[in-house]
LOSE-153648 format. One record per residue (C-alpha): residue number from 1; residue in three letters; x, y, z. Coordinates in nm, 3 decimals. Layout:
<rs>
i:aa:u:v:w
NUM:ala:X:Y:Z .
...
</rs>
This chain:
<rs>
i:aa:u:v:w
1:unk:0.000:0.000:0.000 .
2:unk:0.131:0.359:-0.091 .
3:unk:0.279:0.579:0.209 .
4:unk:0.095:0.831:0.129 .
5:unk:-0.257:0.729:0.000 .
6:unk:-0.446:0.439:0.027 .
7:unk:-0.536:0.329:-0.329 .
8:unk:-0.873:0.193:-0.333 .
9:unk:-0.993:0.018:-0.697 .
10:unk:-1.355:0.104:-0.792 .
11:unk:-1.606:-0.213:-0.661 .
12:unk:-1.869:-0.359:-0.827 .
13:unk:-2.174:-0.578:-0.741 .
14:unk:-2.477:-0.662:-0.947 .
15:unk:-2.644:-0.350:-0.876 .
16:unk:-2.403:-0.104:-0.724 .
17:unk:-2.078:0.081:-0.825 .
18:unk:-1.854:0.157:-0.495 .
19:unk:-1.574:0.430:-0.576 .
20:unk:-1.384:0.649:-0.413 .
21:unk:-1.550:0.976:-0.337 .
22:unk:-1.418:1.340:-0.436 .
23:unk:-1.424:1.735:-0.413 .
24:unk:-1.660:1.655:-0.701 .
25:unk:-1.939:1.459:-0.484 .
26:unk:-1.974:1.770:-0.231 .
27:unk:-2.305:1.811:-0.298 .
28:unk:-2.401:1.461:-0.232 .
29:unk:-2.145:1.486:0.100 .
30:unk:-2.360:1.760:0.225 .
31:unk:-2.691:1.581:0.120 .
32:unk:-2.626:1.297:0.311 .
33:unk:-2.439:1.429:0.634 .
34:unk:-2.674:1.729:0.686 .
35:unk:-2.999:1.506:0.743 .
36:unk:-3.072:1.441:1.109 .
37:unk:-3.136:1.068:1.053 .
38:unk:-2.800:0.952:0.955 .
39:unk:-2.671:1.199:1.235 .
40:unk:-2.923:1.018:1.495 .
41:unk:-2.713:0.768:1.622 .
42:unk:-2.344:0.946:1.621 .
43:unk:-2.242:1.240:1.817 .
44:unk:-2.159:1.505:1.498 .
45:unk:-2.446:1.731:1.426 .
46:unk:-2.556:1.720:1.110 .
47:unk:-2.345:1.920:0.875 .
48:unk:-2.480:2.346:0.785 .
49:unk:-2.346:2.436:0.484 .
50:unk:-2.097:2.352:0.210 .
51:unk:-1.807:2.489:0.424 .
52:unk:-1.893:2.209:0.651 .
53:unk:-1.923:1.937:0.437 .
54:unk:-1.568:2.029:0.251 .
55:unk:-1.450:1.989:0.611 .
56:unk:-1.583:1.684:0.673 .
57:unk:-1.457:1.560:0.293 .
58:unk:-1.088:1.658:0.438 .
59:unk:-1.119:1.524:0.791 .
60:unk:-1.271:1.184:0.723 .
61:unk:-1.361:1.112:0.378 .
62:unk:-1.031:1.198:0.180 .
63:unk:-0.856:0.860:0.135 .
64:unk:-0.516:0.880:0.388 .
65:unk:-0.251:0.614:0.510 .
66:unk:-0.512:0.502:0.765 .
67:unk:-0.896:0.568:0.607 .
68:unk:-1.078:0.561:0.274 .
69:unk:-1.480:0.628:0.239 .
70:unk:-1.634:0.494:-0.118 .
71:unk:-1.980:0.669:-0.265 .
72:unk:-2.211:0.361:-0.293 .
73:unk:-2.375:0.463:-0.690 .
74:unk:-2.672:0.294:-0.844 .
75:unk:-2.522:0.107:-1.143 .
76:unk:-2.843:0.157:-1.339 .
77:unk:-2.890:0.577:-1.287 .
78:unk:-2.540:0.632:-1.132 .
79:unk:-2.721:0.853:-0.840 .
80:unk:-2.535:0.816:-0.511 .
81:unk:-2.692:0.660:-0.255 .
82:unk:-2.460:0.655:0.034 .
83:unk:-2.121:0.584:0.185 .
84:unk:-1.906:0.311:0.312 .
85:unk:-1.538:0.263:0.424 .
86:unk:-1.285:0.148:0.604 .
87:unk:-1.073:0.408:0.886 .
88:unk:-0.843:0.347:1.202 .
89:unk:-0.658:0.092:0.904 .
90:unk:-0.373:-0.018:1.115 .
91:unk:-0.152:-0.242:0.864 .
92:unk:0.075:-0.342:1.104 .
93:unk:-0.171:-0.555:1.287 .
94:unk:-0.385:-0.629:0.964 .
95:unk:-0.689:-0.457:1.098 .
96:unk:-0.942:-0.162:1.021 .
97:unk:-1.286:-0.044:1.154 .
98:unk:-1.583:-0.048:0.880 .
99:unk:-1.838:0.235:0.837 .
100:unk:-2.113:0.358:0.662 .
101:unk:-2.464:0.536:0.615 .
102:unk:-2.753:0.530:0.356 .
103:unk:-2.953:0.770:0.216 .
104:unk:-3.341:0.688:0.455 .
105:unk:-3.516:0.629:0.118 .
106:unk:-3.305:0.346:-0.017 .
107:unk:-3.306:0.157:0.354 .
108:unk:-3.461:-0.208:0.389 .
109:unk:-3.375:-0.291:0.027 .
110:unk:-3.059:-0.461:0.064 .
111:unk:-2.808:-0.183:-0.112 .
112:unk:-2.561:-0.203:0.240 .
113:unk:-2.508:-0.561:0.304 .
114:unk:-2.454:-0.545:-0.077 .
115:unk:-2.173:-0.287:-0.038 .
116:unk:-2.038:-0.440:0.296 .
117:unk:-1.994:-0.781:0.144 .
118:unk:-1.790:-0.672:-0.212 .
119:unk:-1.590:-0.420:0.057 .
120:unk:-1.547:-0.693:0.340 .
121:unk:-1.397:-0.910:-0.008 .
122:unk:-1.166:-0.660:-0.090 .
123:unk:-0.992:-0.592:0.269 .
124:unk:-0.924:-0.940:0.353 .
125:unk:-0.861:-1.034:-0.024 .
126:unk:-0.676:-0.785:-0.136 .
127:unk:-0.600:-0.530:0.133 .
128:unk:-0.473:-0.822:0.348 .
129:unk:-0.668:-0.762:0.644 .
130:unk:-0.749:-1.028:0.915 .
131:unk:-0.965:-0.832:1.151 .
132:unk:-1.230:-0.584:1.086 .
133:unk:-1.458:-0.436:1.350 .
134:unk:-1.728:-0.262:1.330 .
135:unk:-1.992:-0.133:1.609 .
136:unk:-2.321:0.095:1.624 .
137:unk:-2.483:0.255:1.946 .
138:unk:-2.709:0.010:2.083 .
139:unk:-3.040:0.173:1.975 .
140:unk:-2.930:0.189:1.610 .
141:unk:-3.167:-0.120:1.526 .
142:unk:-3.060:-0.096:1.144 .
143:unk:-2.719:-0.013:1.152 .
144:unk:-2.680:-0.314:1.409 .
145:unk:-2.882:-0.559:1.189 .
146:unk:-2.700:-0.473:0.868 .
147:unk:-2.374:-0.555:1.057 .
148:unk:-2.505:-0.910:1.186 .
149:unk:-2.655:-0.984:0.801 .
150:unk:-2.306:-0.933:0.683 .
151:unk:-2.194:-1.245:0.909 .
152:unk:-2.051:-1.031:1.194 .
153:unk:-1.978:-1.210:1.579 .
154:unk:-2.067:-0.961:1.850 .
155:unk:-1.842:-0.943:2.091 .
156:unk:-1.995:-0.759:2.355 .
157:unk:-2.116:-0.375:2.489 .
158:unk:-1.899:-0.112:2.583 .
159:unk:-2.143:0.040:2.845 .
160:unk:-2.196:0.379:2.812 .
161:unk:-1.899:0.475:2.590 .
162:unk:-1.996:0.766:2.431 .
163:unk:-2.205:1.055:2.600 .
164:unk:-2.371:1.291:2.343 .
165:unk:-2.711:1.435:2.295 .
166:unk:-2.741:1.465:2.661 .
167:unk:-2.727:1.101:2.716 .
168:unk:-2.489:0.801:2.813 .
169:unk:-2.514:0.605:2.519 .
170:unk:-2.392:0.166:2.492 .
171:unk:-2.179:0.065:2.210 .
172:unk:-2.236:-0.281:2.041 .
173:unk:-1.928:-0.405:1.922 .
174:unk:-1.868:-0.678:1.689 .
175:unk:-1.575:-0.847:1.466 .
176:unk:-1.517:-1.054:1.174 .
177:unk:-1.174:-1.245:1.101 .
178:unk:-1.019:-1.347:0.775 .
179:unk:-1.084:-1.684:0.896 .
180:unk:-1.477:-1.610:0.928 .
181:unk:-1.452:-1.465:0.600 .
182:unk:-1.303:-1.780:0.405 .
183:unk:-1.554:-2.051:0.594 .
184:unk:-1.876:-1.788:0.443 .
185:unk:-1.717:-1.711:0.165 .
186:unk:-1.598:-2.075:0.076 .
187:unk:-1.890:-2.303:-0.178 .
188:unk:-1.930:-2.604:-0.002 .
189:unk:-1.755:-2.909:-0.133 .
190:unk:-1.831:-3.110:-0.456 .
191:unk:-2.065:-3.394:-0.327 .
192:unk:-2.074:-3.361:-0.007 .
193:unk:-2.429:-3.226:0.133 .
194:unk:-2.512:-3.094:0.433 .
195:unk:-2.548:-3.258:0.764 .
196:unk:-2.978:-3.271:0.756 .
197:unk:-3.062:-3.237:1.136 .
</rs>
């Protein structure tokens, strides 16, 4: 991996484009961080003005030695429809922290386990990775059942981790190994069915 950058390829799947976002996509930056349902859950208001959302571009969507966050684009209209990533990338130990957020009017129809899985594909296949984590505050039904649909183990709550909003609020936390990866990624052998119990 460069020094400098983290080069991240564009991702397909059957019905999404995942690429790298730019100075370019500020409009749909803004769109999507200055709506008070993707900022429910998290303690950063929602985003004001394009000032603000150029920050937030440089501060945490701008691919770096240790983050990258891909636009998630409708392969059929090419409208953007959200955002997923990868940030506290720590190559040394082979492991990163997955992210993301979805327009409210494209949730329940599948679009982010789509993007999660061709993302989770490229960290451990070609990024390397053997550990990625990811966690959502404990009344973020959605966010918490997108991460278990992608095959995630929960590995426990971090009690009132984060105080925002006024409020103590729990952290889920879950993982998934390279290891977990290969056994659900892996077509099950030539002849052999399963165990019927």
């Amino acid at each position: 991996m460069n020094e400098a950058v983290l080069s991240v390829p564009e991702l397909q799947t059957k019905r999404l484009v995942l690429r790298q976002l730019t100075e370019n996509d500020l409009d749909f930056i803004f769109q999507i961080f200055s709506r008070e349902e993707t900022n429910l859950h998290v303690a950063d208001p929602p985003v004001r003005d394009m000032g603000e959302a150029r920050e937030l571009y440089e501060m945490y969507i701008r691919p770096r030695t240790h983050l990258f966050r891909l636009g998630i684009f409708l392969k059929t209209t090419g409208e953007p429809i959200g955002t997923i990533g990868l940030y506290g990338i720590k190559t040394e130990d082979f492991r990163a922290v997955l992210g993301f957020d979805l327009l409210k009017e494209f949730w329940g129809l599948g679009y982010m386990t789509e993007a999660g899985t061709v993302l989770l594909e490229h960290a451990f296949d070609s990024m390397g990775l053997n550990r990625i984590q990811a966690s959502a505050d404990a009344d973020n039904a959605r966010s918490l059942a997108t991460i278990e649909r992608l095959g995630f183990t929960k590995e426990g709550i971090m009690r009132q981790k984060d105080f925002y909003k006024g409020a103590f609020h729990d952290d889920v936390v879950y993982s998934m190994l390279r290891e977990d990866w290969q056994k659900r990624a892996s077509p099950p052998v030539k002849g052999r069915l399963p165990n019927p119990k």
